[in-house]
C-alpha positions as CSV (number, residue, x, y, z in Angstrom):
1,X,91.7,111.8,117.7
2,X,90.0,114.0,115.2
3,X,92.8,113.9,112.9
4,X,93.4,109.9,113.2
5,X,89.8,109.5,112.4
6,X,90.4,112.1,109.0
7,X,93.3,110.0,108.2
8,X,91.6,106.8,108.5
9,X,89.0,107.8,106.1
10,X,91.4,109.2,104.0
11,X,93.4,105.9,103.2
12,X,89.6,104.4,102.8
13,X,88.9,107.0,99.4
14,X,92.4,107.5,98.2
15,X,92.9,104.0,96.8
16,X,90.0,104.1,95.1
17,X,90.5,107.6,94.1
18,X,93.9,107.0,92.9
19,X,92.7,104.0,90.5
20,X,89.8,106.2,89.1
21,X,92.9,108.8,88.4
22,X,95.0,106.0,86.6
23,X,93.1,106.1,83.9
24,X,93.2,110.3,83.5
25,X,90.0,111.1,85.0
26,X,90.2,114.9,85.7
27,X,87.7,114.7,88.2
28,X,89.7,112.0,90.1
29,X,93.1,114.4,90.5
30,X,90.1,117.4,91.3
31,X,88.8,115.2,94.5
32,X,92.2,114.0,95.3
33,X,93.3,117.6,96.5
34,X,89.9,117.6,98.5
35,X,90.2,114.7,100.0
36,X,93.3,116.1,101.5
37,X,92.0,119.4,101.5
38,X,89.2,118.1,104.0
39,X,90.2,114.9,105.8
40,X,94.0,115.8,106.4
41,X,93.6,119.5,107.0
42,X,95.8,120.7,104.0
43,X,95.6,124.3,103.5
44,X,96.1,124.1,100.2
45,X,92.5,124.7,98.8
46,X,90.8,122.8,95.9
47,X,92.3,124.5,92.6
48,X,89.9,126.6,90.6
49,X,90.9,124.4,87.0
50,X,90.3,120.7,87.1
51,X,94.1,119.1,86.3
52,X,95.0,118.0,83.3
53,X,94.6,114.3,82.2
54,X,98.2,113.5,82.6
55,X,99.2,115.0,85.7
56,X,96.4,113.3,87.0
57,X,97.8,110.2,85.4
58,X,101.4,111.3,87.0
59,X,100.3,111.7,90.3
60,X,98.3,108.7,90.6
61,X,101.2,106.5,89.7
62,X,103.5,108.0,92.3
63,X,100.8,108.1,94.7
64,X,99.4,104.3,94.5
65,X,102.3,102.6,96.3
66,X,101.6,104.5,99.7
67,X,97.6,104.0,98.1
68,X,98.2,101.0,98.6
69,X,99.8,100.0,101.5
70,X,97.8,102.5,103.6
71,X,94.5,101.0,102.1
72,X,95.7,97.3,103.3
73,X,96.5,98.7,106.5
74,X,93.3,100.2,107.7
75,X,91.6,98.0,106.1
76,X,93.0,94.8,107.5
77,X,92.7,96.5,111.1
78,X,89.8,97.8,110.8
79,X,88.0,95.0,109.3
80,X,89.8,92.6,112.3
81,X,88.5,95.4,115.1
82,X,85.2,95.6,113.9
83,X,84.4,91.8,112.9
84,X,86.7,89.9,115.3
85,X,86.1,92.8,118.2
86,X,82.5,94.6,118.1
87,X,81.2,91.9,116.3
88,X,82.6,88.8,117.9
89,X,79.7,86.9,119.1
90,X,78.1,87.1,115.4
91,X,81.4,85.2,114.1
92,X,82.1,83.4,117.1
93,X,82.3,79.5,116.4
94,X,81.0,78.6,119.6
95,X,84.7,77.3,121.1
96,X,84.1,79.7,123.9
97,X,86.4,77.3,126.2
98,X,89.3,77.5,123.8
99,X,89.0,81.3,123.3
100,X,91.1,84.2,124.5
101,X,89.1,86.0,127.4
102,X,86.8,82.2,127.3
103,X,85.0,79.9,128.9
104,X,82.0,82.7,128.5
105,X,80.9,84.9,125.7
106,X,81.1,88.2,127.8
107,X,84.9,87.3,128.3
108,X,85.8,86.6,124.9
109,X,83.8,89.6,123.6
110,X,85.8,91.5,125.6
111,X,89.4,90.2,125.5
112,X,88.6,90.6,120.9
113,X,87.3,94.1,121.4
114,X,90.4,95.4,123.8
115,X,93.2,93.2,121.8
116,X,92.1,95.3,118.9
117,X,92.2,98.6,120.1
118,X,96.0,99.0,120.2
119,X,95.8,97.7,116.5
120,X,93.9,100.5,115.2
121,X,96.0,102.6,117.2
122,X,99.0,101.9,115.7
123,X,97.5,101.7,112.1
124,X,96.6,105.7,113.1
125,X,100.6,106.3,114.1
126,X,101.8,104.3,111.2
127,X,99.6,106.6,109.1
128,X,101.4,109.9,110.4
129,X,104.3,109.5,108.3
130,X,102.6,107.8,105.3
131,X,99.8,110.7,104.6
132,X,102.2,113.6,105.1
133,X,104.1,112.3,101.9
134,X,100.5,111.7,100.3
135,X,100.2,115.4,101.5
136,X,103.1,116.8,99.8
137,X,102.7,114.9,96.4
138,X,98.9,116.4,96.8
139,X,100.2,119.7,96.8
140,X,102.5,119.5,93.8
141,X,98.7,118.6,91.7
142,X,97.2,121.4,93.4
143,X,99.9,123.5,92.9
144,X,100.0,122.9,88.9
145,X,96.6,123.2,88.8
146,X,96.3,126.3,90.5
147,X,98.9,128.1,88.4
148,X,97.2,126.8,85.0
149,X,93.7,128.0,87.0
150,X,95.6,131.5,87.4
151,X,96.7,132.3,83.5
């Protein structure tokens, strides 16, 4: 669970992260390894020299297809969980009879909430796979920087 939750918020920073990098900001590739440092459990530590401006640049363009994907992922089941699930009877256009888990409120609220549960379940299994290769391209930057950090 506690590693499904660091993933989640992982894919939430690393699109945005990755975009900031596009355009060679050294601090961008610096929180990248952090961010997978800290929310996927990466040994590999932060590296003592900032990397520089164009393998920042290089790793940001490999890395924004799986950016990406994995951002519009969470997002979109996330954003359905919370809004169409916790939140239903905010949004809900009053067509209770018509409704999944209907005629009353208390039914529908709970037939949203519990449909989107396995959602964001799979999202966190379909992550597995995508944030070890954001893991390993991670450690290449790290790795770089680290050995320029050393000299």
């Amino acid at each position: 669970m506690h590693k499904a939750i660091g993933r989640t918020l992982y894919e939430f920073a690393a699109f945005p992260v990755g975009l900031a990098g596009l355009v060679g900001s050294k601090r961008a590739g610096h929180l990248q390894v952090r961010l997978s440092h800290r929310l996927l459990g990466d040994p590999v530590s932060p590296p003592a020299a900032r990397p520089s401006r164009g393998r920042v640049v290089i790793h940001s363009l490999a890395s924004l297809p799986l950016n990406l994907v994995a951002f519009a992922l969470v997002a979109e089941a996330w954003s359905l969980f919370v809004f169409r699930g916790f939140l239903y009877p905010v949004f809900a256009d009053g067509h209770l009879e018509d409704s999944w888990g209907g005629p009353t409120l208390a039914g529908a609220w709970l037939v949203h909430w519990l449909l989107g549960l396995p959602l964001v379940a799979a999202v966190a299994v379909i992550l597995v796979p995508i944030t070890r290769v954001q893991t390993r391209l991670t450690r290449r930057l790290a790795s770089r920087s680290n050995e320029r950090g050393q000299r």
